[in-house]
Structure formats: structure tokens, C-alpha cells
N, C-alpha and C positions, 0 to 999 in steps of 0.2 A: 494543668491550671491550678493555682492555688488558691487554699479559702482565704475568706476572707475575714477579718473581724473589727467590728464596730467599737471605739473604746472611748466614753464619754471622760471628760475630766484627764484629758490626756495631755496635757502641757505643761503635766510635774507631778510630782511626789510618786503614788502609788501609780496611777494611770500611765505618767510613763514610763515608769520600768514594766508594768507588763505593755505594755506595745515594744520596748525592746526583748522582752522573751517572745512577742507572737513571732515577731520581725526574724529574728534568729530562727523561730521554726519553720521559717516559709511561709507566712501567713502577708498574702497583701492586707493593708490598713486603710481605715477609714478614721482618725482622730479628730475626735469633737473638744473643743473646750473655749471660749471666749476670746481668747490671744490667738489673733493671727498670727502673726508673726512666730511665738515659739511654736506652733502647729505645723508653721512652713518651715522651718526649718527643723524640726525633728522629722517632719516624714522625709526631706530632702535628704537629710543625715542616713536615715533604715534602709530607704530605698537604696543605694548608692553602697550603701555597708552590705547590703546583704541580697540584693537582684530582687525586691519584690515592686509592686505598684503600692504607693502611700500616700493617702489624699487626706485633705486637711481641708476641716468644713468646719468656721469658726460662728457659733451659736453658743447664748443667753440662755440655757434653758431655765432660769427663773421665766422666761415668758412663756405664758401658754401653748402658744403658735411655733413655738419651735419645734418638739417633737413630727409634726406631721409634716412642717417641711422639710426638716432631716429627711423622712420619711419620700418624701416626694421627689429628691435630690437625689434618693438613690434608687431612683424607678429601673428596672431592668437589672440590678445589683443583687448578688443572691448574698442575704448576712449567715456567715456561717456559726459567730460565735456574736453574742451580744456582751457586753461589759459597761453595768450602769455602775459608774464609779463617778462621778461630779457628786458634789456634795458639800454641804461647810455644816459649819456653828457656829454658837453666839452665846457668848457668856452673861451671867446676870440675872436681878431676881427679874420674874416672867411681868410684875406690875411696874416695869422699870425699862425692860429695853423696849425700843422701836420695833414696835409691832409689824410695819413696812418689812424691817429684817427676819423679821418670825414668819412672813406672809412667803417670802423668796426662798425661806430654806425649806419651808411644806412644801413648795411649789417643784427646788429641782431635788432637794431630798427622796421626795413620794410619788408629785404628782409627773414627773417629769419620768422618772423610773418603771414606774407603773403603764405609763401611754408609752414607751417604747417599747417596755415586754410587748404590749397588747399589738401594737402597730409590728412590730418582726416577728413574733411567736407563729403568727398560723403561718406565712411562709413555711421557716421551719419543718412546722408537723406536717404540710403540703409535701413537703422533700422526704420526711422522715429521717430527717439528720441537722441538729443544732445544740448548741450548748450557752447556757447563759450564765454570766458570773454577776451577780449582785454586790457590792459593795457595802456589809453591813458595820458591826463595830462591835466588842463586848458589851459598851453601853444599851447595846438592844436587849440585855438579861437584866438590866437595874432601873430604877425609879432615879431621874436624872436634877435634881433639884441643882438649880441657877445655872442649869441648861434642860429645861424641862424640855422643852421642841426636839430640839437636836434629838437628845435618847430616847424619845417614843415616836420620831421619824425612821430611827435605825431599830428599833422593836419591829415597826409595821415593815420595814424592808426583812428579815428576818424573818417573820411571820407570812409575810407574801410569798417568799422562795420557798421554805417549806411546805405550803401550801401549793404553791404549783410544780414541784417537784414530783409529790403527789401526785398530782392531775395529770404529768403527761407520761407516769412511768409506763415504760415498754412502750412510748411512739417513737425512740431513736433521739429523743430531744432530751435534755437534761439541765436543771438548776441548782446553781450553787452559791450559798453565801460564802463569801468571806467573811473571818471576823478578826479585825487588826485590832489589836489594843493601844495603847497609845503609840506613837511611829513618828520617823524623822521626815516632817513633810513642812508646808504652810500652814499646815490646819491652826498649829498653836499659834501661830500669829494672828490670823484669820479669827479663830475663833475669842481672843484674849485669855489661852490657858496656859499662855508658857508658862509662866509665876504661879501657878497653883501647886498645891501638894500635889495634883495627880501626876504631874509631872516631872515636880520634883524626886517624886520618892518611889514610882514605879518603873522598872526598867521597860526603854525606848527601843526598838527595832528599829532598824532600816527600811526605807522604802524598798529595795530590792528583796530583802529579805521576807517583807511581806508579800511580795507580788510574787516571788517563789512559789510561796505556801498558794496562793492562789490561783496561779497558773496549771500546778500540781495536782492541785483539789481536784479545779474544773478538767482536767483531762482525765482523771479517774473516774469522774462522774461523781462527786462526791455531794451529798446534802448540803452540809457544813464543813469549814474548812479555817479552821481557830488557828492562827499564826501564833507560835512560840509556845513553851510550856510553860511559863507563868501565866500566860493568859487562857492554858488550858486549865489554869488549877483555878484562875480566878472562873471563869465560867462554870466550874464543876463546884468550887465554891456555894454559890447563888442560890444551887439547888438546897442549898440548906439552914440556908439564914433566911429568918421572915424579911417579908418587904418591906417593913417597917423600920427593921435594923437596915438595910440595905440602902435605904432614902438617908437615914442618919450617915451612916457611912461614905456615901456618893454623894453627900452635901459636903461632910468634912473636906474630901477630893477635891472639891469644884473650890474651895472657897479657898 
């Protein structure tokens, strides 16, 4: 019987390249992400490519009520690996954008990330065998001005896996952030940062290439799991510039 894993934000960029690396390890699928349609047809695609079962369960988590019916949907389903990757942003000074939009990315940034750890994790520690991969950002080490939400949504993701990383060492269960730095997905559309310096001027990875790094992490058991060596230098960075210069810094980015 093969495990299983849950991979939210699965109907492109990062999410579904690691559902093709779970898919390749034998891992049956349960992909989450708003579009039916490319949900049905990537598990139909894995399933078929590679002998697993692939179910495709298309939820909003900007709404509240989704996590627990996720959660209720897969009554009798053992999740072997969690992967909170759905996610956006939203560029712009914080007394300017639409707060509606600031309100949905706390909501499947945090609040949505947060209520599925809680709603799978004791499973899980019941079994004594799971692993969870987070979806965090570099942005979670700086002060994010004319994206203030966004990078202290990806702080608090950050901050929460370390933190329960912590809490369940030696129960057989393990958390892990990712941390992509800037990456070839939607996000820059989505978020309006194509045309910014940070994009301009700092080298792009690939989606595979980042789901790599975090497929790899998380079966290590690793805490943190920083894609590429520029973005491990920028992180190692951080540790030594005031936050002060870093806001200055990560405003020139954004703008």
C-alpha cells in the first residue's frame, strides 16, 4: 500500500512539481487547489504515468470552512505527508491595496496552513510516522515593505515549522520549511512583481528545481530547506544587517 500525500496549491508552479516527484516515488495523491479542471487532469496524467491513486479535491482555502472539510472528505484516509504550499501576494503601499486582498492571503497564507497542520498532525503522532513540508519564502528573514502581509505571513510560516519541529522531535513525525527565493511560477503575475528590481536583478530558479530542494529536505527530515546558493547567501546575509537597513533594502526590491 502506498503513502499518501496531501499537496495544497497543486495546479502549478511549485505544488505541482512536487506532486510529480511524490507521484514518481510511489506516493498516491490527494491535490488541493481551486481549478478543477487542472487538478483533474494532473492526477489523471500521475496516476496513469506512474500506477498510483490521485484524487483531486478542488477548494478556496481563502474561506474559513475549507480546511475541516478537506479534513472531513478524507475521513478514513491516513495523510502520510502534509504540503501547505497554496499561497499568493500582493504588491503595494499597505494604506493603498484592498484590504479584502490582505484579508485572503492571512487567511490561506496562515490561517489556512496553520488549521490543516492542527486538523492532520495528531493523526500523524497517533501513527508515529508523518512528515510535513511548509511552504515558506526568504521573505520570511526581512521586513517586506509594499508587500508588508505577504513577508510577515511567510515570517509566521517559518516561525511556526521551527516551532513545531521542535515540539514533535522523536515522535516519528517531522517539519520542514522550504525556502524558495524568487522562482518561475504565477506568483509574479499574481502578486504584480514581475517588473520590480527583485526580479529583475536577482537570479530566478525553476519550479522543479525548487520542489527538488524540498522534496529532498523533507525526506531528510530537515528543519529548513533554503533552495539554491544565492539564496543561501541571501539568508546568511540577514543575519548581519540591521532590520532597519533590510526594510530599506527590501523596499528598493519591491519598488
Amino acid at each position: 500500500m502506498n503513502p499518501t500525500a496531501l499537496i495544497t496549491g497543486a495546479s502549478g508552479g511549485i505544488g505541482e512539481q512536487l506532486a510529480r516527484l511524490f507521484a514518481a516515488h510511489r506516493y498516491d495523491l490527494v491535490l488541493v487547489a481551486r481549478s478543477a479542471d487542472k487538478l483533474q487532469s494532473l492526477s489523471a496524467e500521475l496516476a496513469l504515468a506512474h500506477g498510483i491513486q490521485a484524487r483531486s479535491l478542488a477548494a478556496d482555502l481563502a474561506d474559513p470552512g475549507a480546511p475541516p472539510q478537506l479534513f472531513q472528505a478524507l475521513q478514513g484516509v491516513d495523510i502520510d505527508v502534509l504540503v501547505n504550499n497554496a499561497g499568493f501576494g500582493a504588491r503595494g503601499p499597505y494604506a493603498e491595496l484592498d484590504y479584502q486582498v490582505e484579508a485572503r492571503m492571512i487567511q490561506v497564507n496562515v490561517a489556512a496552513l496553520a488549521h490543516l497542520t492542527r486538523l492532520f498532525l495528531p493523526g500523524m503522532l497517533a501513527r508515529r510516522n508523518g512528515k510535513i513540508l511548509n511552504v515558506a519564502s526568504t521573505a520570511a528573514y526581512v521586513p517586506g515593505p509594499f508587500m508588508a502581509v505577504y513577508y510577515a505571513s511567510k515570517a509566521f510560516v517559518l516561525s511556526f515549522s521551527e516551532a513545531l519541529a521542535e515540539e514533535v522531535q522523536g515522535s516519528g513525525v517531522t517539519v520542514t520549511a522550504l525556502i524558495p527565493g524568487p522562482t518561475e511560477t504565477n506568483f509574479a503575475a499574481t502578486a504584480g512583481t514581475q517588473d520590480s528590481r527583485l526580479f529583475r536583478t536577482v537570479s530566478v530558479m525553476s519550479a522543479a528545481a525548487v520542489a527538488r530542494v524540498g522534496f529532498d529536505g523533507l525526506m531528510a527530515g530537515k528543519r529548513v530547506a533554503i533552495a539554491g546558493a544565492s539564496n543561501r547567501l541571501t539568508v546568511f546575509s540577514t543575519r548581519l544587517a540591521p532590520r532597519t537597513m533590510l526594510a530599506k533594502i527590501t523596499s528598493r526590491l519591491n519598488s
